[in-house]
C-alpha positions in Angstrom: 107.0 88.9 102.2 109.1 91.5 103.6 111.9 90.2 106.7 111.6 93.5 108.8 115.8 93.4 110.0 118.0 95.2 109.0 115.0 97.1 106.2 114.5 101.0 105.8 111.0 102.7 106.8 110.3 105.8 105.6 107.4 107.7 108.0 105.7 111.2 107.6 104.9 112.6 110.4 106.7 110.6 112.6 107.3 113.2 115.3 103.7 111.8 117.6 101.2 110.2 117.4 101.3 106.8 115.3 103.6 108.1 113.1 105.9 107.9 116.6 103.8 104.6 117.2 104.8 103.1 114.2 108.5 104.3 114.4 108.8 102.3 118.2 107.1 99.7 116.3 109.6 99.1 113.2 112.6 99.8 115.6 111.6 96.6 117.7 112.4 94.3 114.8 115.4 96.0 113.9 114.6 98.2 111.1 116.4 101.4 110.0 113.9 104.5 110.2 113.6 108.1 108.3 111.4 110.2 110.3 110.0 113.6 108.5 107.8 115.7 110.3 107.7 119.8 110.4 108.3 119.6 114.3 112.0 119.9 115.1 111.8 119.2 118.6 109.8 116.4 118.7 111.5 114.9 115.9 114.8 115.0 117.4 113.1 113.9 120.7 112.1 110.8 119.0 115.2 110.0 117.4 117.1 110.5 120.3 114.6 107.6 122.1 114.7 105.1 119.9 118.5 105.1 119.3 118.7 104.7 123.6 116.1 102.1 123.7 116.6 100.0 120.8 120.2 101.2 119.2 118.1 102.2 115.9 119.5 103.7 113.0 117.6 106.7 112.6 117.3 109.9 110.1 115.5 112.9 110.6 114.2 115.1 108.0 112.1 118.2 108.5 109.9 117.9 105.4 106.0 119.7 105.0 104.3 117.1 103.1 102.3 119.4 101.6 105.3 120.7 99.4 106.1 118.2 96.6 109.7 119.6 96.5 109.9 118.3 99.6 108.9 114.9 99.6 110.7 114.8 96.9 114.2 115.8 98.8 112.8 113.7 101.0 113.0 110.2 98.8 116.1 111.6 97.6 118.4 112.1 101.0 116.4 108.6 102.1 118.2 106.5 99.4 121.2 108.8 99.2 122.2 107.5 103.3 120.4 104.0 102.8 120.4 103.0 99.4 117.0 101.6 99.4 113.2 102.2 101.2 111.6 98.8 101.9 108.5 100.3 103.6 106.9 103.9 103.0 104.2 105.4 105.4 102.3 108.1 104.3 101.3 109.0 107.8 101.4 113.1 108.0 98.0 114.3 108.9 96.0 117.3 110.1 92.3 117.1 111.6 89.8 120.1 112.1 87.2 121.2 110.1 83.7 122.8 110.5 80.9 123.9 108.5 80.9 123.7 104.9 79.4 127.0 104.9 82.0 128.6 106.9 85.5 127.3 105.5 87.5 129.0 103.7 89.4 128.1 100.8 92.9 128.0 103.3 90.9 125.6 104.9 90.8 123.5 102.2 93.9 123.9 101.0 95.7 123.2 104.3 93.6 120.2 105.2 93.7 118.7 101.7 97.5 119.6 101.0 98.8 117.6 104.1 96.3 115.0 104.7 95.3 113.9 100.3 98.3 115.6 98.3 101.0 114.7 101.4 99.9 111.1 100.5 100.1 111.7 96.4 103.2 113.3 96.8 104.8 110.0 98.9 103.4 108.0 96.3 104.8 109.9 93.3 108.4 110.0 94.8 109.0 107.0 96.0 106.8 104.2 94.0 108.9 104.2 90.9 112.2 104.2 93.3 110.9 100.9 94.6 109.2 99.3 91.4 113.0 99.7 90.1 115.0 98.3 93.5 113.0 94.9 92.4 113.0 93.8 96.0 109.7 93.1 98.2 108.3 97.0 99.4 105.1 98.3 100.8 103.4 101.5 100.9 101.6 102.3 103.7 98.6 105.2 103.6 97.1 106.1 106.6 93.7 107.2 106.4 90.8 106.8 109.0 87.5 105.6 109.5 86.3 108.8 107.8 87.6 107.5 105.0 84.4 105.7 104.8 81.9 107.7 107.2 81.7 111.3 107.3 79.8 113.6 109.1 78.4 116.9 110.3 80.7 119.8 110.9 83.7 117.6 109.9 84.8 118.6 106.7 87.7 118.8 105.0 88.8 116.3 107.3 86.9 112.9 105.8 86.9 114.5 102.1 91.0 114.0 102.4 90.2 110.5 104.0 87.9 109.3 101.4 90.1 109.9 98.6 93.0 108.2 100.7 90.7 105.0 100.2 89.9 105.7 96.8 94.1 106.6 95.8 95.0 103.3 97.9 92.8 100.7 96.3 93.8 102.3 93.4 97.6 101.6 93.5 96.9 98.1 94.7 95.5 97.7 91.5 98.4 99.4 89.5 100.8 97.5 92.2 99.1 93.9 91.8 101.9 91.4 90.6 104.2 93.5 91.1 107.1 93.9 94.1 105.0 96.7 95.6 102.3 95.8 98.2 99.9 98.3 99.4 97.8 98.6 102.7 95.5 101.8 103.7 94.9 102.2 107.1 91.7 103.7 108.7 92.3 104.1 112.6 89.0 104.8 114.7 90.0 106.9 117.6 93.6 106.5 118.6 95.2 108.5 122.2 97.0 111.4 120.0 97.3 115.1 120.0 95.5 115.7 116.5 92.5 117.6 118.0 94.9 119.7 119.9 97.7 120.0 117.1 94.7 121.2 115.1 93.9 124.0 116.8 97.4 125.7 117.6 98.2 125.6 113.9 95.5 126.4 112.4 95.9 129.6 114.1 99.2 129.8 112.6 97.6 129.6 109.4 96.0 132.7 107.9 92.8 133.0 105.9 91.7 130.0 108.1 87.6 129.5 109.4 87.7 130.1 113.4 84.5 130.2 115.8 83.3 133.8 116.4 85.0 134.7 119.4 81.7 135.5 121.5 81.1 134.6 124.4 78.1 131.5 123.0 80.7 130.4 120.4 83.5 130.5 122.9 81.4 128.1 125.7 80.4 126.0 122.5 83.8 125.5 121.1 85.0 124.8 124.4 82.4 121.6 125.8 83.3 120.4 121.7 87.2 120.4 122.7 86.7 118.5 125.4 84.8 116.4 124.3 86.9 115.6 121.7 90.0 115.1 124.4 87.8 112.7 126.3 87.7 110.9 123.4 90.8 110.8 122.2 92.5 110.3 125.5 90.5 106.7 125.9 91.3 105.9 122.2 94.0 103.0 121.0 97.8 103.1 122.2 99.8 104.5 118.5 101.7 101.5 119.7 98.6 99.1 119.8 97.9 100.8 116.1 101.6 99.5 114.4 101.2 96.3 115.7 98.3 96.0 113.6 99.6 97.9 110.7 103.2 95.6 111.0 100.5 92.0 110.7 98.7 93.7 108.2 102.1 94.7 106.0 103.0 90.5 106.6 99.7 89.7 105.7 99.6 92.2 102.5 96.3 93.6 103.9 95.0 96.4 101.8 92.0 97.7 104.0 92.9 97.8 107.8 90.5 98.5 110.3 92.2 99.0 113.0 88.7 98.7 115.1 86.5 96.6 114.5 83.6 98.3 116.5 83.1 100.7 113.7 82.2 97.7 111.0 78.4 97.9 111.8 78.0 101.8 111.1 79.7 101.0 108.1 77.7 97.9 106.9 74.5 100.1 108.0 76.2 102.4 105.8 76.4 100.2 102.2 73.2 98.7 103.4 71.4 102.0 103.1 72.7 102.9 100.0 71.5 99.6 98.7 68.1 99.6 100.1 67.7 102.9 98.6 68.9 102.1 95.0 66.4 99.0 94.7 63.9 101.8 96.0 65.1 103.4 92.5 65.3 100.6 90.2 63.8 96.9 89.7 67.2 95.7 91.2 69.9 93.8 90.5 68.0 90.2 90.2 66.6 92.3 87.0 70.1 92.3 85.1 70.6 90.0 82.5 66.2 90.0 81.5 67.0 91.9 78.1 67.0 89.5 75.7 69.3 86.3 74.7 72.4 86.9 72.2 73.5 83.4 70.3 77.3 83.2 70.1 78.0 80.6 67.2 82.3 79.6 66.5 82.9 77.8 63.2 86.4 75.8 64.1 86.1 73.9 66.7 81.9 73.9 65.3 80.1 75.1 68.7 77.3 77.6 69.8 76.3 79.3 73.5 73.1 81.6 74.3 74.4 84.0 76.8 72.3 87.0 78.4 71.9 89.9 75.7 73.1 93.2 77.8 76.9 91.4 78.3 79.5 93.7 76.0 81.7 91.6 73.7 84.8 93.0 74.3 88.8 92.0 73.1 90.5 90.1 75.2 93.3 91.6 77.8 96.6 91.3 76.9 98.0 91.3 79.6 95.6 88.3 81.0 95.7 86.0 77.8 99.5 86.8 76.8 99.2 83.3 75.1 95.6 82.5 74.5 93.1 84.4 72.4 89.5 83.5 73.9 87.4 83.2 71.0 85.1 85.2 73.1 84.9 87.9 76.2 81.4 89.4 76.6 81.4 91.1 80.2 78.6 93.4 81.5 80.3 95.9 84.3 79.5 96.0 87.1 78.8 91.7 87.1 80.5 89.3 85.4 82.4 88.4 82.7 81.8 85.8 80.2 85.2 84.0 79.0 85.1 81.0 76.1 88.9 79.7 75.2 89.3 77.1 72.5 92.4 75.5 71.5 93.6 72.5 70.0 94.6 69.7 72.4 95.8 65.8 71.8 94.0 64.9 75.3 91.3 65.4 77.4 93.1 66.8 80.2 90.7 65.9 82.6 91.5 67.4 86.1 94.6 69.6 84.9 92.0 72.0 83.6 90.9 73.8 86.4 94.7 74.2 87.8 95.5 75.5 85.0 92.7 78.3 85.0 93.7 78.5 88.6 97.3 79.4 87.4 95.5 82.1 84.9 93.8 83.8 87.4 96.2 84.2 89.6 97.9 86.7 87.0 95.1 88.7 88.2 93.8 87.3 92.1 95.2 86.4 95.1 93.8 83.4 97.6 92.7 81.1 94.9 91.3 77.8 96.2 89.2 75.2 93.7 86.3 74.7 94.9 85.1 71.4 93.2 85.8 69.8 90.0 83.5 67.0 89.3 82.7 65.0 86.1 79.1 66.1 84.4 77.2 64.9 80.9 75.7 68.0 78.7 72.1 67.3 77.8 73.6 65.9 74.6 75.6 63.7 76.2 78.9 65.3 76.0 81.2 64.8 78.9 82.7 67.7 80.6 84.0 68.8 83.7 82.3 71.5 85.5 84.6 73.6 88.7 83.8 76.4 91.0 87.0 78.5 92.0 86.9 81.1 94.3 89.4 84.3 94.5 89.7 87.9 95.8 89.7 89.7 92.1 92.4 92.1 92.1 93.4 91.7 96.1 89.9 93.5 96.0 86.8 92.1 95.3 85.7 88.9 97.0 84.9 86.5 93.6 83.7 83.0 92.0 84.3 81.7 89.1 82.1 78.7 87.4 84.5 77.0 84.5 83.0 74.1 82.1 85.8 72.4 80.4 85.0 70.2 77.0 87.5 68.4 74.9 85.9 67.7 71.5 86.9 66.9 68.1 90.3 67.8 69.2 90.1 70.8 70.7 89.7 71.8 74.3 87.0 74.4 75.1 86.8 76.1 78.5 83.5 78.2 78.7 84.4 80.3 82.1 81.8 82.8 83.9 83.9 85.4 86.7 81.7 86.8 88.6 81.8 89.1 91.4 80.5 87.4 94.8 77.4 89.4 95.0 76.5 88.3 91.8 77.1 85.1 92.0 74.3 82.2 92.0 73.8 78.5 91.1 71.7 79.8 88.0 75.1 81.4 86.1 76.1 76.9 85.2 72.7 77.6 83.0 74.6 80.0 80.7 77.3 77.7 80.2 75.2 74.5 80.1 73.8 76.1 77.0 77.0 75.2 74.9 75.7 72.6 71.9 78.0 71.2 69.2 77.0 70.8 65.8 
């Protein structure tokens, strides 16, 4: 876990809003700060703040994130004063949009070049720096609750913040294990000037989509406006929205909802999407009805019948560095089916499910055992059967069913991973299948 004194934070658009939020936030426990943000003034106006209030260290940099040269000079001048970046926030953002069939391609690029390739860009300079300091660091992306709802009028604005999600749970992956940490943050409405900051540079910005100036477009855009400033004005303190993001960084969150009122429009969301595949297919319980595949293993002498539409696949490397299963069959999305024999000189008893605990970890976080009780196969074999439960990849909420068998010799550990939604009592059937000739 990162200790927050005396560490370096790196934050894009740090001049308002919660990049400002999150600057008064870091500078409370002592942090040195690199602010970057096109606006001078404000920038310096912040600077001049925090080193008053809290005696921060701070550096300003006037970078358009939207340049990769610039981010680049950006990581470079950051470790050139400090040395090191403990904590990057990819917090530089733009909102507007409109109709798809208006918008120009400026409106695209402006929207996506700040908000999508500001947040590549961050990643691209800085992640390798900090894979190579070896110390504990965290990226921050901050995205927004249209990351995972969109709607009318709106775009390019959730297209950016959709593939902020997508980017972020992909570098948790590539980050897992490693000294990297990774959070993506999706604030609901937060007391900012986006709206407002929207609209005086996008006039800056030629080749940009604006309202027909008449007189019905004018009285439109206006009542929209302030709306949207009504809004805004009651939304979360930025201040309110680094507190979070600070637990969430301790915590090594990945998703952060910053408000928790917009969870049942997204449920209703996935729901939908759900209800309406089934309305498509037989559904999910259907999986796994294709036919029976026999897996037979000559030394140690043992068989299993498994479900016929799992893929045998070679084991990962990087999973099994020291074990070969004898088999991986996996069936994507689902589960995977995982049989490891090796020779052993005891039984092992109880030591077997902490040990497959210890295996997953290489590729899960909050592991926690279940149970691990004694059973008898319908042969009479003795094994020991455990349930472990994990989040896969700091991801995917998962359970894992593990049957462990010493015979002749040999230990074998028949293990079925399965994603949460997929998981059922009837999955022990597969591996209660295993007979011994």
């Amino acid at each position: 876990m990162i200790k927050f004194k005396g560490k370096v934070v790196v934050i894009t658009g740090g001049a308002s809003g919660i990049g400002r939020g999150l600057a008064f936030g870091f500078a409370k426990r002592g942090i040195k700060l690199v602010l970057a943000d096109i606006d001078k003034e404000n920038l310096d106006k912040v600077a001049k703040e925090l080193k008053e209030e809290f005696g921060t260290e701070v550096m300003t940099q006037i970078t358009d994130v939207s340049d990769p040269e610039q981010v680049e000079h950006l990581a470079e001048v950051s470790y050139e004063r400090f040395g090191s970046v403990n904590i990057l926030c990819n917090n530089a953002g733009v909102g507007g949009g409109g109709p798809l069939r208006f918008l120009t391609q400026e409106n695209w690029d402006w929207t996506l070049g700040v908000n999508l390739f500001g947040v590549i860009y961050g990643i691209k300079s800085f992640l390798n720096r900090m894979f190579e300091s070896k110390v504990p660091c965290h990226i921050v992306n901050i995205s927004s609750t249209s990351g995972f709802l969109s709607g009318a009028n709106t775009q390019p604005y959730p297209a950016s913040k959709f593939a902020v999600v997508a980017i972020s749970e992909s570098l948790a992956l590539e980050c897992f294990n490693t000294n990297v940490s990774v959070s993506v943050v999706c604030p609901g409405n937060v007391n900012t000037n986006i709206a407002e900051n929207a609209r005086i540079l996008s006039q800056t910005k030629p080749g940009i989509w604006q309202p027909s100036p008449t007189p019905e477009m004018i009285k439109k855009s206006e009542l929209l406006r302030e709306n949207a400033e009504k809004i805004l004005a009651l939304g979360m303190d930025p201040e309110k929205i680094a507190e979070i993001v600070i637990k969430a960084i301790k915590k090594k969150i990945l998703h952060v909802l910053t408000h928790p009122e917009y969870l049942p429009l997204i449920k209703s969301r996935f729901e939908l999407i759900y209800d309406n595949t089934l309305k498509l297919h037989k559904g999910i319980e259907e999986k796994g009805k294709n036919g029976l595949k026999i897996f037979k293993n000559d030394t140690p002498a043992f068989s299993l019948t498994y479900p016929a539409d799992l893929i045998e696949l070679n084991p990962n490397p990087f999973i099994f560095p020291d074990i070969k299963p004898v088999l991986v069959a996996s069936r994507i999305p689902g589960f995977d089916l995982l049989i490891i024999a090796f020779p052993s000189s005891k039984p092992q008893k109880e030591e077997v499910v902490q040990n497959t605990a210890k295996i997953l970890r290489n590729s899960a976080t909050k592991v926690k055992i279940i149970s691990n009780e004694p059973i008898t196969l319908s042969d009479g074999t003795p094994a020991y059967e455990s349930v472990i439960e994990y989040i896969s990849a700091g991801i995917y909420k998962s359970k894992s069913i593990l049957l462990s068998v010493f015979k002749d010799g040999y230990r074998i550990n028949s293990i079925i991973l399965a994603n949460a939604s997929y998981y059922n009592e009837n999955l022990r059937d597969i591996l209660h299948t295993i007979k011994f000739n």
